[in-house]
N, CA, C and O of each residue as an XYZ file, in Angstrom:
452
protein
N       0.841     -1.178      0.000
C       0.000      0.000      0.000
C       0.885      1.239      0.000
O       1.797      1.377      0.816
N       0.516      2.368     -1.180
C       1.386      3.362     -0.949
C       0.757      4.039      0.732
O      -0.280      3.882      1.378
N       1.984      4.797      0.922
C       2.083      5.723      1.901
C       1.955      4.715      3.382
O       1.377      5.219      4.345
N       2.279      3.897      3.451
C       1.941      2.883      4.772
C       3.104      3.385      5.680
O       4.198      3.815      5.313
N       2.757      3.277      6.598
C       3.836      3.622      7.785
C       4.466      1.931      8.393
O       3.798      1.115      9.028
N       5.700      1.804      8.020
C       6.345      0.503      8.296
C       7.337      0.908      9.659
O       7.459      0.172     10.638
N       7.944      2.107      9.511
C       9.256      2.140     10.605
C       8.412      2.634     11.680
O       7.669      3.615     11.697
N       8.728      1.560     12.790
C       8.033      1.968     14.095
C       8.360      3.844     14.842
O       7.650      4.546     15.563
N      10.115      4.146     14.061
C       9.979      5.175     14.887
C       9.230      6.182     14.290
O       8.909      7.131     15.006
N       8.881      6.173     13.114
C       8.059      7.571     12.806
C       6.983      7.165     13.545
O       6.758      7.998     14.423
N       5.992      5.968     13.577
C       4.878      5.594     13.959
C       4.638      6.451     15.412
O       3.735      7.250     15.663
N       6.039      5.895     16.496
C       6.008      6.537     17.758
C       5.844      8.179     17.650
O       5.113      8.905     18.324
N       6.756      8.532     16.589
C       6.396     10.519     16.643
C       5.286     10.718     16.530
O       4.705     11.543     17.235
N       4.569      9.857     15.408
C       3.228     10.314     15.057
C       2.099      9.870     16.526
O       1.349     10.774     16.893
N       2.066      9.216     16.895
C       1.389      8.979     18.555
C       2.166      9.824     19.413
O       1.484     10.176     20.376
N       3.412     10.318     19.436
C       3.217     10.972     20.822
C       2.864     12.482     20.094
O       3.428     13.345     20.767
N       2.504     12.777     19.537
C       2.030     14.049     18.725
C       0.730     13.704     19.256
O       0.389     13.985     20.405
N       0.113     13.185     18.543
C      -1.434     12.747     18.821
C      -1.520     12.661     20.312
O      -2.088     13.695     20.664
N      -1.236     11.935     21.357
C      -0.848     12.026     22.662
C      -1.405     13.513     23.224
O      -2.464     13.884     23.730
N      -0.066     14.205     22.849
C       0.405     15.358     24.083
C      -0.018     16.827     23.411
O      -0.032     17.913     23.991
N      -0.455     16.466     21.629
C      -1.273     17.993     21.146
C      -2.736     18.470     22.282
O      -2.953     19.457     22.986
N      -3.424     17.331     22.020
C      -4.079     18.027     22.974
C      -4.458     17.935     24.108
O      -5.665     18.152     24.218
N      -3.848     17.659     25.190
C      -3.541     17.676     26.332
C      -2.724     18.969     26.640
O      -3.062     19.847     27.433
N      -1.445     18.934     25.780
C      -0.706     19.942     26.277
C      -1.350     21.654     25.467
O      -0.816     22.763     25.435
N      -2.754     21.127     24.888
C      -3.432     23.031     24.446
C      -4.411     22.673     25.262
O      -5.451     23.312     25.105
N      -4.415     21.998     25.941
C      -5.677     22.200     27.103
C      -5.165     23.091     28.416
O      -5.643     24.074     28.982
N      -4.039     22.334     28.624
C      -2.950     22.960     30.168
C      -3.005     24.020     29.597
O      -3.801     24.764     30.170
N      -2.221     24.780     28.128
C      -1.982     25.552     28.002
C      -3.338     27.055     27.821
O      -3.423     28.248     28.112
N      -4.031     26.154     27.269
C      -5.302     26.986     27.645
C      -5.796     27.875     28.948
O      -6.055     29.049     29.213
N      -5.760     26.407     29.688
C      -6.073     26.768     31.355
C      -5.196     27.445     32.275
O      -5.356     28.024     33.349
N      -4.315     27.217     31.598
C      -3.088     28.383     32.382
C      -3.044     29.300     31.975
O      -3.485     30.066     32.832
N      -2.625     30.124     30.661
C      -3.273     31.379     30.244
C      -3.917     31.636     30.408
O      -3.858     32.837     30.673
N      -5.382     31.010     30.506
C      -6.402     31.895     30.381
C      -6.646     32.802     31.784
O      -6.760     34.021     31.912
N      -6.687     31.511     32.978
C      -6.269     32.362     34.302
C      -5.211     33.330     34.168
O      -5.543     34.339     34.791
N      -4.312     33.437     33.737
C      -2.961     33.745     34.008
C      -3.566     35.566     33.544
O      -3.511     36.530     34.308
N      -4.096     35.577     32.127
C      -4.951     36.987     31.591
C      -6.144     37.219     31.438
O      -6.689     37.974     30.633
N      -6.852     36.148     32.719
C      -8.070     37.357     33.518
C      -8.287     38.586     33.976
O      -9.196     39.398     33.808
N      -7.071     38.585     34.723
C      -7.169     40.324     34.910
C      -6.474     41.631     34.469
O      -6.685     42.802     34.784
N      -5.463     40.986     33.536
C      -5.029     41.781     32.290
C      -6.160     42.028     31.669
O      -6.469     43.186     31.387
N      -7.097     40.769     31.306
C      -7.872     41.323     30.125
C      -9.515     41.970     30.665
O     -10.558     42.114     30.027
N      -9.225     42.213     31.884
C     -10.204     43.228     32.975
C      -9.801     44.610     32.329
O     -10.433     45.354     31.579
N      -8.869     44.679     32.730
C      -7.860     46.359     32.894
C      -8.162     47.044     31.405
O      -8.931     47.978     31.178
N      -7.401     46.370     30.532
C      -7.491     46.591     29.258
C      -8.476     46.054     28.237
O      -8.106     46.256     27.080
N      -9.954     45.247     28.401
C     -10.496     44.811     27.437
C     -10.045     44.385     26.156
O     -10.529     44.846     25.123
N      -9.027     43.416     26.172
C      -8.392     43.116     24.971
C      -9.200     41.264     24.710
O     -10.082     40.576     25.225
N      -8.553     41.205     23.993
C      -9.533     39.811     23.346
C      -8.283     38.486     23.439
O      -8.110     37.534     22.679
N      -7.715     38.797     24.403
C      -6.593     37.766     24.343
C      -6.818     36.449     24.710
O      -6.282     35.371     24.451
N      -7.909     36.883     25.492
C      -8.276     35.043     25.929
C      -9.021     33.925     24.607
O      -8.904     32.742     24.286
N      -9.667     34.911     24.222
C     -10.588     34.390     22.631
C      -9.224     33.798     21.866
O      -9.238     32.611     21.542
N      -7.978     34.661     21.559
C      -7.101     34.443     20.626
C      -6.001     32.977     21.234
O      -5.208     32.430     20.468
N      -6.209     32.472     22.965
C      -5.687     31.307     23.510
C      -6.689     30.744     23.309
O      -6.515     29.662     22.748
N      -7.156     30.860     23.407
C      -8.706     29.198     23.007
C      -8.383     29.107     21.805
O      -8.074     27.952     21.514
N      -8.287     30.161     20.577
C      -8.653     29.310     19.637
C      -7.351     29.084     19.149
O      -7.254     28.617     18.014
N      -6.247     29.349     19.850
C      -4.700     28.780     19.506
C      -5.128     27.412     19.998
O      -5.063     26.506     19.167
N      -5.538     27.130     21.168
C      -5.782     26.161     21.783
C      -6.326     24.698     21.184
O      -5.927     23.536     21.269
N      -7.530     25.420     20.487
C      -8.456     24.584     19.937
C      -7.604     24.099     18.241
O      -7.769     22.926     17.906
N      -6.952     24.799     17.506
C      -5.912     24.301     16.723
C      -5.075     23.706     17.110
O      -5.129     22.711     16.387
N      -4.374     23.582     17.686
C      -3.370     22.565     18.429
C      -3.797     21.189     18.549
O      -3.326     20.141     18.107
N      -5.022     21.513     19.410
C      -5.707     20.099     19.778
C      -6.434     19.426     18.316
O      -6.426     18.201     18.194
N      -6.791     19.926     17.689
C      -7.136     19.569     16.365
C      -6.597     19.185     15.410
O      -7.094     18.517     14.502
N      -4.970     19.761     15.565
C      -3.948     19.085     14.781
C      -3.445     17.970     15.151
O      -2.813     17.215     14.412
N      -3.752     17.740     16.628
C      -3.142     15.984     17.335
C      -4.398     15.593     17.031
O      -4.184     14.458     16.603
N      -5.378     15.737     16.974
C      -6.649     14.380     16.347
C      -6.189     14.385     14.936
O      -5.747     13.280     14.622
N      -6.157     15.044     14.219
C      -6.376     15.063     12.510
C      -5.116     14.279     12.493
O      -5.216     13.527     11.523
N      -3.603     14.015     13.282
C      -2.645     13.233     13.032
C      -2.980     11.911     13.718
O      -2.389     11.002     13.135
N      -3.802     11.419     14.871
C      -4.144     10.213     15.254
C      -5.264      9.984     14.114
O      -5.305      8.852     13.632
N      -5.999     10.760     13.729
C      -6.972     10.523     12.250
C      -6.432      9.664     11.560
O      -6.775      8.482     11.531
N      -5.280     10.300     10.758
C      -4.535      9.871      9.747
C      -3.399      8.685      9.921
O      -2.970      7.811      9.168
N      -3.232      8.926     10.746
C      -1.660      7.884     11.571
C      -2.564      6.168     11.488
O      -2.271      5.005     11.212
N      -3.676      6.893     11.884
C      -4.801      5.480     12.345
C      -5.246      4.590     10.883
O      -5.958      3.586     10.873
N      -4.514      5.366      9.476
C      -5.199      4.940      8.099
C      -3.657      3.760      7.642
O      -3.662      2.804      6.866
N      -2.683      4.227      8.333
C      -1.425      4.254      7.401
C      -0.971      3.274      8.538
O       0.243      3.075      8.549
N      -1.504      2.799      9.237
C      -0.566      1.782     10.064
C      -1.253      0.324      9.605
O      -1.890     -0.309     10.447
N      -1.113     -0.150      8.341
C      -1.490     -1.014      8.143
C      -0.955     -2.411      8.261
O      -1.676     -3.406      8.338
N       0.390     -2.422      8.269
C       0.901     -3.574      8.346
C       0.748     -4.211      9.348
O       0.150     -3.484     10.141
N       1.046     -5.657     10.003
C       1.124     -6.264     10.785
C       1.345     -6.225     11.630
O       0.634     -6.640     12.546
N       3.008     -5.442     11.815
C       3.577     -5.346     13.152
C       3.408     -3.828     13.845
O       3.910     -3.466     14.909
N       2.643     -3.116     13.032
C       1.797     -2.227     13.965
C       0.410     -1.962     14.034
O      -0.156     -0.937     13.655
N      -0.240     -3.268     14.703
C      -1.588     -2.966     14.632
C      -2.013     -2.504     16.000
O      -3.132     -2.111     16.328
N      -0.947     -2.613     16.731
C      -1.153     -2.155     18.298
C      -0.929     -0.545     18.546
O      -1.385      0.057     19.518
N      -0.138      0.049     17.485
C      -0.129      1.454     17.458
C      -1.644      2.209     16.657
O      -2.185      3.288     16.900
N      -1.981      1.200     15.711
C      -2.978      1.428     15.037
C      -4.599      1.797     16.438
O      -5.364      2.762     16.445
N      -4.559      0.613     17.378
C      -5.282      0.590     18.522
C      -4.897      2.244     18.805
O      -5.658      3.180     18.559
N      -3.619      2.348     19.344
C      -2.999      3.197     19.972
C      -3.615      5.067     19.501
O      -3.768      6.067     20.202
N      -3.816      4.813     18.023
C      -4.361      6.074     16.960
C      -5.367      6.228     17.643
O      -5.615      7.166     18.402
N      -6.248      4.948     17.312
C      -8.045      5.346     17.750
C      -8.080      5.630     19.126
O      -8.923      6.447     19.499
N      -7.410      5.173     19.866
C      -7.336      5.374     21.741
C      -7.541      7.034     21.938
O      -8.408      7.666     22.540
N      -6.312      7.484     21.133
C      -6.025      8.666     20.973
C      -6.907      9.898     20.530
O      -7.075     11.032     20.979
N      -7.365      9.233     19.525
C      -8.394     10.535     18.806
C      -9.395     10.378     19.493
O     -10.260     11.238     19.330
N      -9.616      9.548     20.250
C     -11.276      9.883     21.307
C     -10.681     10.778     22.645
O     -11.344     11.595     23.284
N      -9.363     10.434     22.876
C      -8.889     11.206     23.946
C      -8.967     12.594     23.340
O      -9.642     13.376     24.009
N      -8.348     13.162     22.046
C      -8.263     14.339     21.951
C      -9.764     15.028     21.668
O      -9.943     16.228     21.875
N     -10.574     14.354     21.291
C     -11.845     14.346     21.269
C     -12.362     15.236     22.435
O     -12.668     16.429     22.457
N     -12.361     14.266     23.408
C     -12.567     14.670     24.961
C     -11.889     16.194     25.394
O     -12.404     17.123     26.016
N     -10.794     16.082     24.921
C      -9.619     17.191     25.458
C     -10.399     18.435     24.477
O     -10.483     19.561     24.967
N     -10.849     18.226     23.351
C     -11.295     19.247     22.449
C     -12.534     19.713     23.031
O     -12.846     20.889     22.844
N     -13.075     19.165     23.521
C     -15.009     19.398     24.019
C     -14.543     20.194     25.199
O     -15.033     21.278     25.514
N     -13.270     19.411     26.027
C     -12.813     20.884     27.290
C     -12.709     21.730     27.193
O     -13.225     22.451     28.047
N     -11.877     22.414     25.962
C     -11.637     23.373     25.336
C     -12.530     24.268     25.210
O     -12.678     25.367     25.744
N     -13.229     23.583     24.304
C     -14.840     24.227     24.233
C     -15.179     25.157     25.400
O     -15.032     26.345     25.685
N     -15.757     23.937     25.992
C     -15.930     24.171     27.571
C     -15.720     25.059     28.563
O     -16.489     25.422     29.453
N     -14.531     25.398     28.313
C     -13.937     26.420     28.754
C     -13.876     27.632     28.798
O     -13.736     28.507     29.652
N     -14.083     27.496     27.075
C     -13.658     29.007     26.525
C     -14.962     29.918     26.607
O     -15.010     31.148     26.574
N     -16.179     28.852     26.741
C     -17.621     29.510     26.548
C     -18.265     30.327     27.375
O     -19.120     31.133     27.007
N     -17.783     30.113     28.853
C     -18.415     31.161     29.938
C     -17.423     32.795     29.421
O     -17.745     33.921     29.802
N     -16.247     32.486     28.518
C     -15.152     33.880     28.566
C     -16.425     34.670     27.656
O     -16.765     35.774     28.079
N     -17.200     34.071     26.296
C     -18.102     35.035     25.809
C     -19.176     35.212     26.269
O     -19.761     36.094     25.642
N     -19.980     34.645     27.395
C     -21.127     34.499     28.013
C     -21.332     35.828     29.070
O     -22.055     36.824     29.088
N     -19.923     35.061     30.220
C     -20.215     36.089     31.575
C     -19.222     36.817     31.891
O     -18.047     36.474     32.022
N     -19.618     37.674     31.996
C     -19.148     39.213     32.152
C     -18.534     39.153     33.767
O     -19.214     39.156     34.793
N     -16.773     39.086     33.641
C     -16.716     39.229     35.199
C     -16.195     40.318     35.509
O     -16.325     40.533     36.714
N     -15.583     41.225     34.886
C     -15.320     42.652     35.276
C     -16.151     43.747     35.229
O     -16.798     44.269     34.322
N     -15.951     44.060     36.763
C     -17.118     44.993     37.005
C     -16.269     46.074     37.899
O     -16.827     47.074     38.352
């Protein structure tokens, strides 16, 4: 099959990508975003909107690579990384809906007063 992924070590880059994209734009979310709550009191700037949706790309680029990683691991001796893809893209799944989650009370409720 063209384009098959045979060498285990790309296989591993491509899972720990998928892994730690979105996990690590979730932390990074949640720490910024606290971090310029009250920067973005003082000055009304839109910086938290512009970390979510850095956020929400990040995490979208580790599913769309467990997506794809999950097509190309066809051979034999990685069908356990293949598991490993789909494990993954429901995790970033999850990690993406946090995101969401998160970011939605910043356009809703008004905390500077």
């Amino acid at each position: 099959m063209v384009g098959e992924v045979t060498n285990k070590t790309h296989a591993r880059y491509f899972l720990l990508w998928a892994l730690l994209a979105p996990i690590g734009a979730w932390l990074f979310q949640l720490v910024t975003s606290f971090l310029l709550a009250a920067y973005n009191c003082e000055q009304n700037l839109l910086w938290i909107h512009g970390v979510s949706l850095i956020s929400l790309i990040i995490s979208l680029s580790g599913q769309w690579t467990a997506f794809i990683s999950g097509h190309y691991f066809n051979s034999e001796n990685l069908k356990s990384y293949r598991f490993l893809s789909s494990l993954f893209l429901w995790l970033g799944i999850l990690f993406t809906l946090t995101i969401i989650a998160q970011s939605l009370p910043n356009f809703t409720v008004e905390v500077c007063r």
